[in-house]
N, C-alpha and C positions, 0 to 999 in steps of 0.2 A: 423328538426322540423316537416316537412310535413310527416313522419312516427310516431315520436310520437304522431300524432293527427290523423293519421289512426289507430293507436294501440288503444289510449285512445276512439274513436267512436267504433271500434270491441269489445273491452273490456266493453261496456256499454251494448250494442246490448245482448252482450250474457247475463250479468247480470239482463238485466230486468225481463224475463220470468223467472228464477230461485229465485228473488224474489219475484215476483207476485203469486208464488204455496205456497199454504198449506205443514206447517210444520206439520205431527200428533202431535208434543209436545204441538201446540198451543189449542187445546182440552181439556177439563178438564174430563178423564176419569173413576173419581172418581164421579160424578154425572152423571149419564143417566136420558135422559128426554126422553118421550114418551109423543105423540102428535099424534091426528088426524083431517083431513084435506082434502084439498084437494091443490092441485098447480097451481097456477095463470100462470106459465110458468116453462117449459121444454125446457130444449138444451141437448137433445140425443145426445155427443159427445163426442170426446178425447179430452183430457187424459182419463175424466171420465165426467160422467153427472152433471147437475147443476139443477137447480128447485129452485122455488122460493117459499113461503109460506107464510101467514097471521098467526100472533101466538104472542099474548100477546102486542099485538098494535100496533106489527111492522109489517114491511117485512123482512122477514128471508131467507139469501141462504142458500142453503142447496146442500149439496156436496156428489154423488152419488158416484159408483163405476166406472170403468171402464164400458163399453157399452157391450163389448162382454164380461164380467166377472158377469154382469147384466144376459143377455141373455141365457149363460150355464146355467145358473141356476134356467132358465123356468121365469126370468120378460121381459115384452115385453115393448115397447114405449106406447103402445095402453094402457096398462093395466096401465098407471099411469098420460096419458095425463089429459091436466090442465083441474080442474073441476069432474074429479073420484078423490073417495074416496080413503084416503090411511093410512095407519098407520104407523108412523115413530116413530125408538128407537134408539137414537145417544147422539151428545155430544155437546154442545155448546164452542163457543172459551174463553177462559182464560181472554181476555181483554173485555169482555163484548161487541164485535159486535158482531149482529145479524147473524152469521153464526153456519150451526150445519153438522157436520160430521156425514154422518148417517151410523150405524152398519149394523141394516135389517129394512126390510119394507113389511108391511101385506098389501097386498090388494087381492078383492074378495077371502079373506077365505086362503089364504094364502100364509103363513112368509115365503122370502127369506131375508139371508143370508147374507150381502156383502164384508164383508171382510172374 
């Protein structure tokens, strides 16, 4: 008994964080929105970056790239901390929460890339 309830606590452990991640299916890639803004908050971090947004009444997360996949490709922390300017073109979730999967993002003059 005392193993199936370490099995059943391991087997949960592992299951939370794999469903807590973004599906890409839950996107709707048939509509892109584009939006400018700026971001109430940033967490430069793994897996990928998060950021928050004001957009249409709400608070929107918004779901970045990887940090060092960001980075390659010349965006910095600095160039999108909260309060600068930025231009995002992504995709909102399928069930209508406020989360948007961003493709690229403009800022000072120019569009990186993110997937």
């Amino acid at each position: 008994m005392r193993s199936l309830t370490l099995f059943a606590a391991a087997a949960a452990a592992i299951a939370l964080p794999a469903a807590a991640h973004h599906g890409w299916s839950s996107y709707d890639e048939t509509k892109p929105i584009t939006l400018n803004g700026t971001f109430t908050e940033l967490n430069w971090g793994n897996p990928h970056g998060t950021a928050k947004m004001r957009w249409q009444g709400k608070i929107w997360d918004i779901i970045l790239a990887p940090t060092g996949r960001m980075e390659a490709r010349g965006l910095t922390q600095a160039e999108v901390a909260p309060g600068k300017k930025v231009g995002l073109t992504g995709y909102a979730r399928r069930d209508g929460t406020a989360e948007m999967r961003i493709e690229r993002i403009t800022v000072n003059g120019k569009t990186v890339e993110l997937r």
